[in-house]
N, CA, C and O atoms as a MOPAC input file, in Angstrom:
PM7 MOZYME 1SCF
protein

 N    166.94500 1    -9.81400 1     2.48300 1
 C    167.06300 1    -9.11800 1     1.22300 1
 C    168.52700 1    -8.71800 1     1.02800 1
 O    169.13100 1    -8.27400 1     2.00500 1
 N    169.13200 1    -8.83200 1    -0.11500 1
 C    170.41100 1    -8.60500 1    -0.64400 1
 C    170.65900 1    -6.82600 1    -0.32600 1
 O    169.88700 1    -5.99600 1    -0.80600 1
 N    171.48200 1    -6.55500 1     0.27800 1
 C    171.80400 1    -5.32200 1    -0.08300 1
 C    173.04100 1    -4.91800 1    -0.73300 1
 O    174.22600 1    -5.25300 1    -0.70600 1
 N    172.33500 1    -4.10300 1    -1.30300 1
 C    173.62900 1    -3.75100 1    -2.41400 1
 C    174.68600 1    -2.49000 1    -2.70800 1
 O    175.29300 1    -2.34500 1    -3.76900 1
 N    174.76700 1    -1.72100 1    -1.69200 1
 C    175.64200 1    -0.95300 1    -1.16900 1
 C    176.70500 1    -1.87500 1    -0.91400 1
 O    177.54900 1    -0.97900 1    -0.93000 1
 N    177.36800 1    -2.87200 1    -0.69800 1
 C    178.47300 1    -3.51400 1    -0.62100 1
 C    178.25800 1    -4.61600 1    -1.46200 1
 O    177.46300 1    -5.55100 1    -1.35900 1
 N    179.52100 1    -4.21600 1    -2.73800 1
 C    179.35200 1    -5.62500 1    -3.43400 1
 C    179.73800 1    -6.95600 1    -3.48200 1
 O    179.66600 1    -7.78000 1    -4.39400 1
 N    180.36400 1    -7.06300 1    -1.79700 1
 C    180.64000 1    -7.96500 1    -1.18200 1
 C    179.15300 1    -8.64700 1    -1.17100 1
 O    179.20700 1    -9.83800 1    -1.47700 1
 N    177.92000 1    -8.19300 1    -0.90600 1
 C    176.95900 1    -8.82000 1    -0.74600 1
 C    176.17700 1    -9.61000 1    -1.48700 1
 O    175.23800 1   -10.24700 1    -1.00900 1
 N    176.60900 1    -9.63000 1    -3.07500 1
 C    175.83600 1    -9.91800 1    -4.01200 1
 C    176.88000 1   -11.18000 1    -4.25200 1
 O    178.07600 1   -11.41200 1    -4.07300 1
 N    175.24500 1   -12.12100 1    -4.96800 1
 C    176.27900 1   -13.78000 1    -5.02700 1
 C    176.60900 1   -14.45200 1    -5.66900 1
 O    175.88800 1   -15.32600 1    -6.15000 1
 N    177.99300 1   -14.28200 1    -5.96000 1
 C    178.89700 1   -14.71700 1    -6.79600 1
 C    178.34700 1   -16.59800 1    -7.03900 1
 O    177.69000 1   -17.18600 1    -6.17900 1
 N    178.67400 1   -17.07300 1    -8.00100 1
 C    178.45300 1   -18.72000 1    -7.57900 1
 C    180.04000 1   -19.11600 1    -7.71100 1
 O    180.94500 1   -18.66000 1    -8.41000 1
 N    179.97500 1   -20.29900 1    -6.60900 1
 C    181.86800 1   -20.85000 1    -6.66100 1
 C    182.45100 1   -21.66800 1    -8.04000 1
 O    183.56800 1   -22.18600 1    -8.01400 1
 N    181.56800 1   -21.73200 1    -9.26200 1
 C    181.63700 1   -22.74500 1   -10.78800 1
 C    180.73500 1   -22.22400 1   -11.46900 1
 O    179.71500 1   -21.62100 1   -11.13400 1
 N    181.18500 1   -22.50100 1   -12.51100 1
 C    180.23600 1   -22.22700 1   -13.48300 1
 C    179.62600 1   -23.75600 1   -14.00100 1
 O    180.14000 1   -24.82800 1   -13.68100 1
 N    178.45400 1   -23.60800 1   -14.84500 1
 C    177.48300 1   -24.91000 1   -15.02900 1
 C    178.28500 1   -25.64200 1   -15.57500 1
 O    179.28400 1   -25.18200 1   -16.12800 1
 N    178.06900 1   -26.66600 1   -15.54100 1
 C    178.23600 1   -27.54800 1   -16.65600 1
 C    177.16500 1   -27.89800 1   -17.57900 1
 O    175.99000 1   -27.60000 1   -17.36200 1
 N    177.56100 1   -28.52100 1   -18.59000 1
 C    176.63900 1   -28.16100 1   -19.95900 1
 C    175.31700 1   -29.22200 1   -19.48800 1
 O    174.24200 1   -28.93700 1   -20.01600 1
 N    175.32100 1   -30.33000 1   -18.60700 1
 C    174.11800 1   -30.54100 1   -18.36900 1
 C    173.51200 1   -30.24800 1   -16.93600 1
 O    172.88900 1   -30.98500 1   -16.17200 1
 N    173.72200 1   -29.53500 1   -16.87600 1
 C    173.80200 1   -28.16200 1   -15.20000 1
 C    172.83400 1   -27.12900 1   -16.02100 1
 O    171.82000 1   -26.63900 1   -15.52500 1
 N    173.26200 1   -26.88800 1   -17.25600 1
 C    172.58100 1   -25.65700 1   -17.54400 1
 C    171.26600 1   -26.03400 1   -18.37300 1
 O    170.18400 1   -25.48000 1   -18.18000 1
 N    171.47600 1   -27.00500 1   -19.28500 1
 C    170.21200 1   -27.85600 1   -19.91800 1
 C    169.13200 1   -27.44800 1   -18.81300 1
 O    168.25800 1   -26.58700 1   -18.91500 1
 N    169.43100 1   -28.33500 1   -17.66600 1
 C    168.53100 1   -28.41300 1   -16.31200 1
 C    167.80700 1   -26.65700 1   -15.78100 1
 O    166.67900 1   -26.20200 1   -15.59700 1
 N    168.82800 1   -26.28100 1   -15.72500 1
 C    168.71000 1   -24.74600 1   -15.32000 1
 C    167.63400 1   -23.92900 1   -16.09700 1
 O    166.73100 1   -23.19200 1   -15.69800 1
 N    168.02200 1   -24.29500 1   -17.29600 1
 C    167.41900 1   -23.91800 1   -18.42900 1
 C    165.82200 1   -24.50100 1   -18.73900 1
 O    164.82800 1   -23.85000 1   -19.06100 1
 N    165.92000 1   -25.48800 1   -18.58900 1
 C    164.33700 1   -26.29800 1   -18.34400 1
 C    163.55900 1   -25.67300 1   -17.63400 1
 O    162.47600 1   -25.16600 1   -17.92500 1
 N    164.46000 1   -25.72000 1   -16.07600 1
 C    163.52500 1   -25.16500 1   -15.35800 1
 C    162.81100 1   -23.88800 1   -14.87400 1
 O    161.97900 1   -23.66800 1   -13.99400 1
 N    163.50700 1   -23.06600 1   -15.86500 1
 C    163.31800 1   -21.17300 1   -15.91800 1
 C    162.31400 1   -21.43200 1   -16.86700 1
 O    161.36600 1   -20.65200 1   -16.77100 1
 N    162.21100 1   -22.32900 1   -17.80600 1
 C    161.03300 1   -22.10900 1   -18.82100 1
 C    159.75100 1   -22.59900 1   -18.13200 1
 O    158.65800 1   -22.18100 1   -18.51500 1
 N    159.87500 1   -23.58000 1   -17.00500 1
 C    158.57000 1   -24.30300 1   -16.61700 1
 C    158.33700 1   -23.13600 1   -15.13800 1
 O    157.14500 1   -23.04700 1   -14.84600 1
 N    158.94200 1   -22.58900 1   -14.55400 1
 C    158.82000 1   -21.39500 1   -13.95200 1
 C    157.95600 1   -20.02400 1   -14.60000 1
 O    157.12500 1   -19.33300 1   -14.01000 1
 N    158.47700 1   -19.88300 1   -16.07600 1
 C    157.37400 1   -19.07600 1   -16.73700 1
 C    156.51800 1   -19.34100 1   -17.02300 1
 O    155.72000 1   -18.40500 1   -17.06900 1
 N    155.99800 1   -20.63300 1   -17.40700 1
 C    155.09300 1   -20.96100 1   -17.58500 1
 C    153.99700 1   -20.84800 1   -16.13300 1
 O    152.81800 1   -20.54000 1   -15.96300 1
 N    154.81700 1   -21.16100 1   -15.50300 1
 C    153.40000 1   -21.35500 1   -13.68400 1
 C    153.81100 1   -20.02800 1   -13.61200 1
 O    152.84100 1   -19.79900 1   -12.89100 1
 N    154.38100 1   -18.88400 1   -13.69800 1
 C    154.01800 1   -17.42500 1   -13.66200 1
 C    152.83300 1   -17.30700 1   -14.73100 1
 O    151.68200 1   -17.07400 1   -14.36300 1
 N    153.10400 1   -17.44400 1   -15.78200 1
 C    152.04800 1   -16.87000 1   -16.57800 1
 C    150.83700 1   -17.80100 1   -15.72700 1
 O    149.81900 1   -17.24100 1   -16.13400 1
 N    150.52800 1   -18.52000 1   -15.10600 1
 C    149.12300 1   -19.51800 1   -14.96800 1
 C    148.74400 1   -18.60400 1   -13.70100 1
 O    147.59900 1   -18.23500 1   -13.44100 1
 N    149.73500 1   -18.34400 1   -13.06100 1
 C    149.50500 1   -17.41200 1   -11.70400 1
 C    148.76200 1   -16.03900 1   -12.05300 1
 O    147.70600 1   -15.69300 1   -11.52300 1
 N    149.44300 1   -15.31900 1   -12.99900 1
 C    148.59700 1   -14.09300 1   -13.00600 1
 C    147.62000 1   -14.07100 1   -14.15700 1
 O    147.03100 1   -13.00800 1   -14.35300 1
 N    147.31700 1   -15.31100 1   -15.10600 1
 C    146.34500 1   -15.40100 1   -15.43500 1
 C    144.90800 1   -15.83300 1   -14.18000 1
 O    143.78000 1   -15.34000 1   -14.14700 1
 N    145.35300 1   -16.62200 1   -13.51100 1
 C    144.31100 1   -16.55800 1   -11.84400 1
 C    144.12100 1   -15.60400 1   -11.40500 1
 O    142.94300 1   -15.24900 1   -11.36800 1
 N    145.08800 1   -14.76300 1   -10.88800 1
 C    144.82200 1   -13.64000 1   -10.45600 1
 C    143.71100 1   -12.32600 1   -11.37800 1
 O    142.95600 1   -11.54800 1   -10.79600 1
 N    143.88500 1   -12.39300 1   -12.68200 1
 C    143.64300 1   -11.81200 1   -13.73800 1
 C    141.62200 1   -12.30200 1   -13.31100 1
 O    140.67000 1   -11.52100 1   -13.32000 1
 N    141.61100 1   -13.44600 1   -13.07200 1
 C    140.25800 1   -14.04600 1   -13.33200 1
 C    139.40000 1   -13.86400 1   -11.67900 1
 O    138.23000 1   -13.97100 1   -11.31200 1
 N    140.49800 1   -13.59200 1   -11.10900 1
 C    140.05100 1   -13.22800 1    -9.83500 1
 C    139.10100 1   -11.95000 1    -9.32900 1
 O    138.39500 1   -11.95600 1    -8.32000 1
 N    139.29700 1   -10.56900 1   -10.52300 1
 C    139.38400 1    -9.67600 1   -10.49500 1
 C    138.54300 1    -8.92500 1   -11.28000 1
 O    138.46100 1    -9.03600 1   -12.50300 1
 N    137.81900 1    -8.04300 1   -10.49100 1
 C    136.70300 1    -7.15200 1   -12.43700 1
 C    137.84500 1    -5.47700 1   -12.40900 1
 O    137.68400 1    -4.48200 1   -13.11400 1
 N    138.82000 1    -5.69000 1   -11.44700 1
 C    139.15000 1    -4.32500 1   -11.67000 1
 C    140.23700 1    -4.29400 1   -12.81500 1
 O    141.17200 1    -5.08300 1   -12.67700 1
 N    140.22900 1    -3.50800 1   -13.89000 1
 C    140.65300 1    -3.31000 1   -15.14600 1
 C    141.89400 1    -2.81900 1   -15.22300 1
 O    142.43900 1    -3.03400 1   -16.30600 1
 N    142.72800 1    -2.03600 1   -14.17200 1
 C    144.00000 1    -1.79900 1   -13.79800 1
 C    144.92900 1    -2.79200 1   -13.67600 1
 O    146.13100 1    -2.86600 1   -13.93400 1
 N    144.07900 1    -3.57300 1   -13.21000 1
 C    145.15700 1    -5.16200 1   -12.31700 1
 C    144.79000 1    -6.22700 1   -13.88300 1
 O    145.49300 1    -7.18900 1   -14.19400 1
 N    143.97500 1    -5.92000 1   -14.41300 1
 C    143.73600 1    -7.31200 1   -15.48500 1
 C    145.21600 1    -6.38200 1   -17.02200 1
 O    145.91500 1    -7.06300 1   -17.77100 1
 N    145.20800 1    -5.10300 1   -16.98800 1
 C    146.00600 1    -4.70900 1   -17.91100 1
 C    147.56500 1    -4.60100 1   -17.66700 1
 O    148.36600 1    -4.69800 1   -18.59700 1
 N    147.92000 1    -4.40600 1   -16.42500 1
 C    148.70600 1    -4.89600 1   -16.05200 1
 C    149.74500 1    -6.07600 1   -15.83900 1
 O    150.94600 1    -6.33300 1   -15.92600 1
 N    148.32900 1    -6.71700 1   -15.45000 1
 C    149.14200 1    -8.50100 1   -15.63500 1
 C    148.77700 1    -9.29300 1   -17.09500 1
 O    149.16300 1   -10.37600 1   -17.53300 1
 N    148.00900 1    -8.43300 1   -17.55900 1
 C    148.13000 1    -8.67700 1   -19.23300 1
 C    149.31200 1    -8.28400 1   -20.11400 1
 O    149.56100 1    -8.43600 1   -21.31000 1
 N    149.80800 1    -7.84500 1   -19.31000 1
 C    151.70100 1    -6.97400 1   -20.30300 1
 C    152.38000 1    -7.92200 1   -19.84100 1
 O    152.90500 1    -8.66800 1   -20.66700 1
 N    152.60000 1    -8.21400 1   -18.27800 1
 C    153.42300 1    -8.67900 1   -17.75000 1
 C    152.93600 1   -10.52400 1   -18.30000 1
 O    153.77800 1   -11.39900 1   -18.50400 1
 N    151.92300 1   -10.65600 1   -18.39100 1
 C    152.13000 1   -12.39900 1   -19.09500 1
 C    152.91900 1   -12.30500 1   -20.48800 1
 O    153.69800 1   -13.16000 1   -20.91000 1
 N    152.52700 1   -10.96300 1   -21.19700 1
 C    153.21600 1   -11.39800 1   -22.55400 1
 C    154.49400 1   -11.33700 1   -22.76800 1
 O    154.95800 1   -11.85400 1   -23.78400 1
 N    155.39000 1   -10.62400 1   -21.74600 1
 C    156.66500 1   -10.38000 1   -21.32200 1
 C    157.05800 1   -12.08100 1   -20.99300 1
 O    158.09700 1   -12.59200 1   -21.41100 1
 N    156.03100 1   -12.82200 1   -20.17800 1
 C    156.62400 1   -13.94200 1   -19.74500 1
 C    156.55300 1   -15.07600 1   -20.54700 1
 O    157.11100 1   -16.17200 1   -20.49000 1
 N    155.49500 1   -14.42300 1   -21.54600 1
 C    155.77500 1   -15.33800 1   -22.95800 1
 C    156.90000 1   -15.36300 1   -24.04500 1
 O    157.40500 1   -16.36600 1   -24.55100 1
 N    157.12800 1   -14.31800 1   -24.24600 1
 C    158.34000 1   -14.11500 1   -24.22300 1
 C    159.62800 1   -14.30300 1   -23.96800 1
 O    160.58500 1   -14.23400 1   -24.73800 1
 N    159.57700 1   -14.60400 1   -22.57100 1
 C    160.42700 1   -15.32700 1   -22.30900 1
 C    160.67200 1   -16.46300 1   -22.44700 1
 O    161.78200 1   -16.97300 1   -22.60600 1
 N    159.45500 1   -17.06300 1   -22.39100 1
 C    159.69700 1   -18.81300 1   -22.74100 1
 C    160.25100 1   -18.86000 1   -24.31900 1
 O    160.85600 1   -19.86500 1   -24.69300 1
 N    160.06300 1   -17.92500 1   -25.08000 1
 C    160.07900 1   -17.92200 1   -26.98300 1
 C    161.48700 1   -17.94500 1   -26.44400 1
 O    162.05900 1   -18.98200 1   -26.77900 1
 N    162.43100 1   -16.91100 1   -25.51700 1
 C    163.96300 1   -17.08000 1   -25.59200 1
 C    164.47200 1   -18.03500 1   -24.68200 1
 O    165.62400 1   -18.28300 1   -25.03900 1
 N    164.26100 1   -18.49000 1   -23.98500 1
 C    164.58500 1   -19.77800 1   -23.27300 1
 C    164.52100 1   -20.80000 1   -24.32900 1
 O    165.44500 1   -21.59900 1   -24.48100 1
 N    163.24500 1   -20.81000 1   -25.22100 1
 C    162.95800 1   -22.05200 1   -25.81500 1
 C    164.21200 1   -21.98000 1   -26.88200 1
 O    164.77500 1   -23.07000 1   -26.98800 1
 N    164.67900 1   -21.10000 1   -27.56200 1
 C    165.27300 1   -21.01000 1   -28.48900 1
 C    166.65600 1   -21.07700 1   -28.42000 1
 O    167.46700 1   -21.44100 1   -29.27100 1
 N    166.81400 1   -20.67200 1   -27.28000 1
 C    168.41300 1   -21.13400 1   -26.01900 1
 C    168.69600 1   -22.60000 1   -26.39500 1
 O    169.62700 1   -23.03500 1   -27.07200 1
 N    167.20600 1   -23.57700 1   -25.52600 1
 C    167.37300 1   -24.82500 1   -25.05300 1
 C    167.90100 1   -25.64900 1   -26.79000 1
 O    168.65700 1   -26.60800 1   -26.94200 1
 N    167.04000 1   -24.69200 1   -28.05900 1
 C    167.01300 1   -25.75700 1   -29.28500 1
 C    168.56300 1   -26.04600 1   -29.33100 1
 O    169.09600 1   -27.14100 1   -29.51000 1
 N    169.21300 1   -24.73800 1   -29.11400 1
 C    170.11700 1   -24.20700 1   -29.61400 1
 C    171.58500 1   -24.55400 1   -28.99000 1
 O    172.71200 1   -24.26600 1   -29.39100 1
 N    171.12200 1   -25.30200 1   -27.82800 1
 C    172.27400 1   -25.85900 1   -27.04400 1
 C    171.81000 1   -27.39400 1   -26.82700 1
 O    172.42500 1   -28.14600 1   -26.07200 1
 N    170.59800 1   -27.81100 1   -27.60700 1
 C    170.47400 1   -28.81400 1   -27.18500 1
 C    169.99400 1   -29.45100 1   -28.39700 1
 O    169.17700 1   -30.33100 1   -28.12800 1
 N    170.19800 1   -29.32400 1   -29.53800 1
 C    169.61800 1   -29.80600 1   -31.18600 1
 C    169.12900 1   -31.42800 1   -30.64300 1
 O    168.13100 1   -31.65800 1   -31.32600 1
 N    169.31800 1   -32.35800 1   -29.94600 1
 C    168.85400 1   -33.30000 1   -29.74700 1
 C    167.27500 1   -33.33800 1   -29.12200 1
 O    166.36700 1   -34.03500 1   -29.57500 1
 N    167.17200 1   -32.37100 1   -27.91200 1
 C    165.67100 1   -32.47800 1   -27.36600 1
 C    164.89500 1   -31.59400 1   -28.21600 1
 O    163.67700 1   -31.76900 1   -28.18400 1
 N    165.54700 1   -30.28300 1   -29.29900 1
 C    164.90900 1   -29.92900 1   -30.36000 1
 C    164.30800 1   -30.90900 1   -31.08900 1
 O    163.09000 1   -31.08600 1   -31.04400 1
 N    165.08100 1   -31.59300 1   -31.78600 1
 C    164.58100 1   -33.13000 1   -32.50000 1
 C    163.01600 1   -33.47600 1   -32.08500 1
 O    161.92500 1   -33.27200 1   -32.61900 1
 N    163.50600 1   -34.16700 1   -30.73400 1
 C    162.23200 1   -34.76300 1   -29.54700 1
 C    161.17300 1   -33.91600 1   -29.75100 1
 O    160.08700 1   -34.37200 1   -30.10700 1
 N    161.42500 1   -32.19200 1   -29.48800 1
 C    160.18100 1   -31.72700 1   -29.85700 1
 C    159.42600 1   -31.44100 1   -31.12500 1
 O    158.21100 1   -31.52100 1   -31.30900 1
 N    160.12200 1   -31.18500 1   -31.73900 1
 C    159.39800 1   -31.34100 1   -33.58500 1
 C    158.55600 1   -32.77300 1   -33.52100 1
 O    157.40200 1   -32.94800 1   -33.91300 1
 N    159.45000 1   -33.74900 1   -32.91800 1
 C    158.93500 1   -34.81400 1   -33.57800 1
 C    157.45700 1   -34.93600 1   -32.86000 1
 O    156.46500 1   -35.40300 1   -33.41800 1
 N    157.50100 1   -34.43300 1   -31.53300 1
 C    156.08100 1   -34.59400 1   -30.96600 1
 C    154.86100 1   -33.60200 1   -31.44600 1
 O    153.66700 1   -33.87800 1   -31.33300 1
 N    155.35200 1   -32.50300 1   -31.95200 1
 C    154.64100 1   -31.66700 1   -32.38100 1
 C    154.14000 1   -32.11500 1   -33.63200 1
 O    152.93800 1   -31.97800 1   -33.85800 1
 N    155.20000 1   -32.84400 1   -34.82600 1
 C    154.61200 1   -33.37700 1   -35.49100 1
 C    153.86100 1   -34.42500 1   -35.66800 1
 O    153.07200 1   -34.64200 1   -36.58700 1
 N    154.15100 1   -35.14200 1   -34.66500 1
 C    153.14400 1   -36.66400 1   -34.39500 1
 C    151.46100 1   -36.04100 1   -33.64200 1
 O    150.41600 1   -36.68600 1   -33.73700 1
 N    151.57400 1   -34.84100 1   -33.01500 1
 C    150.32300 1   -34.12800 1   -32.55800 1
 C    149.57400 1   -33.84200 1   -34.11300 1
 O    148.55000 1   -34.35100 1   -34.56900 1
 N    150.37900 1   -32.96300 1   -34.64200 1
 C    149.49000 1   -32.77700 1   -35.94200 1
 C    149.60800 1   -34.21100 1   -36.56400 1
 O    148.74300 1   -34.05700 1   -37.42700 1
 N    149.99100 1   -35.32300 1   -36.72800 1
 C    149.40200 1   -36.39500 1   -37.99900 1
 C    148.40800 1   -37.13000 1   -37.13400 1
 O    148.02300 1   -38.14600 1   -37.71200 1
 N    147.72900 1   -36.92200 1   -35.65900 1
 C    146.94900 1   -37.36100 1   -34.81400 1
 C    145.80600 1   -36.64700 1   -35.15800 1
 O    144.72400 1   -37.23300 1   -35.19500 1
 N    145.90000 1   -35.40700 1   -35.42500 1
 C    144.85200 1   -34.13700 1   -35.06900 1
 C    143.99600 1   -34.49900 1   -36.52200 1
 O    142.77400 1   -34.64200 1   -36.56100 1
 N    145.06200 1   -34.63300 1   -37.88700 1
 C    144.22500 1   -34.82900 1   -39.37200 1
 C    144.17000 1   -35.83000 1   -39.96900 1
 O    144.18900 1   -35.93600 1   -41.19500 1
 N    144.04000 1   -37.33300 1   -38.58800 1
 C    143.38300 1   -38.34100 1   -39.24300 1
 C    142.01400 1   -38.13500 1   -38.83600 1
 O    141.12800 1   -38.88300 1   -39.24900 1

């Protein structure tokens, strides 16, 4: 565990990203929230006690949340895989109302 009484201890990185360093980075914090939220929705189903289901009922919508600002990061640095996704979202709906 990091301790943090010396801020020698805390970790610096030796570069900063590069722009498809962070795309990546960025992907993968959103698919991380996503298997959090699936985790304490399990846990949630695991459970009849009502403390632990309200609890991890805040904390999923927090992690939904997060994906809404990640997602809006990725459009936003990445207008090309934005594209990609409209277009699949829209090819889902002209699938769904034939």
């Amino acid at each position: 565990m990091t301790e943090f009484m010396n801020i020698k201890n805390v970790y610096t990185p030796e570069r900063k990203l590069g722009e498809i360093e962070m795309l990546r980075a960025i992907k993968l914090a959103i698919a991380s929230e996503y298997e959090a939220i699936q985790i304490y929705q399990q846990i949630m189903e695991s459970t009849d006690n009502v403390n632990i289901k309200r609890v991890l009922a805040e904390i999923m919508t927090d992690e939904k949340h997060h994906v809404g600002g990640l997602n809006k990061l990725l459009e936003i640095l990445s207008p090309t895989d934005a594209q990609e996704y409209a277009y699949g979202a829209q090819e889902t709906l002209d699938n769904i109302s034939e």
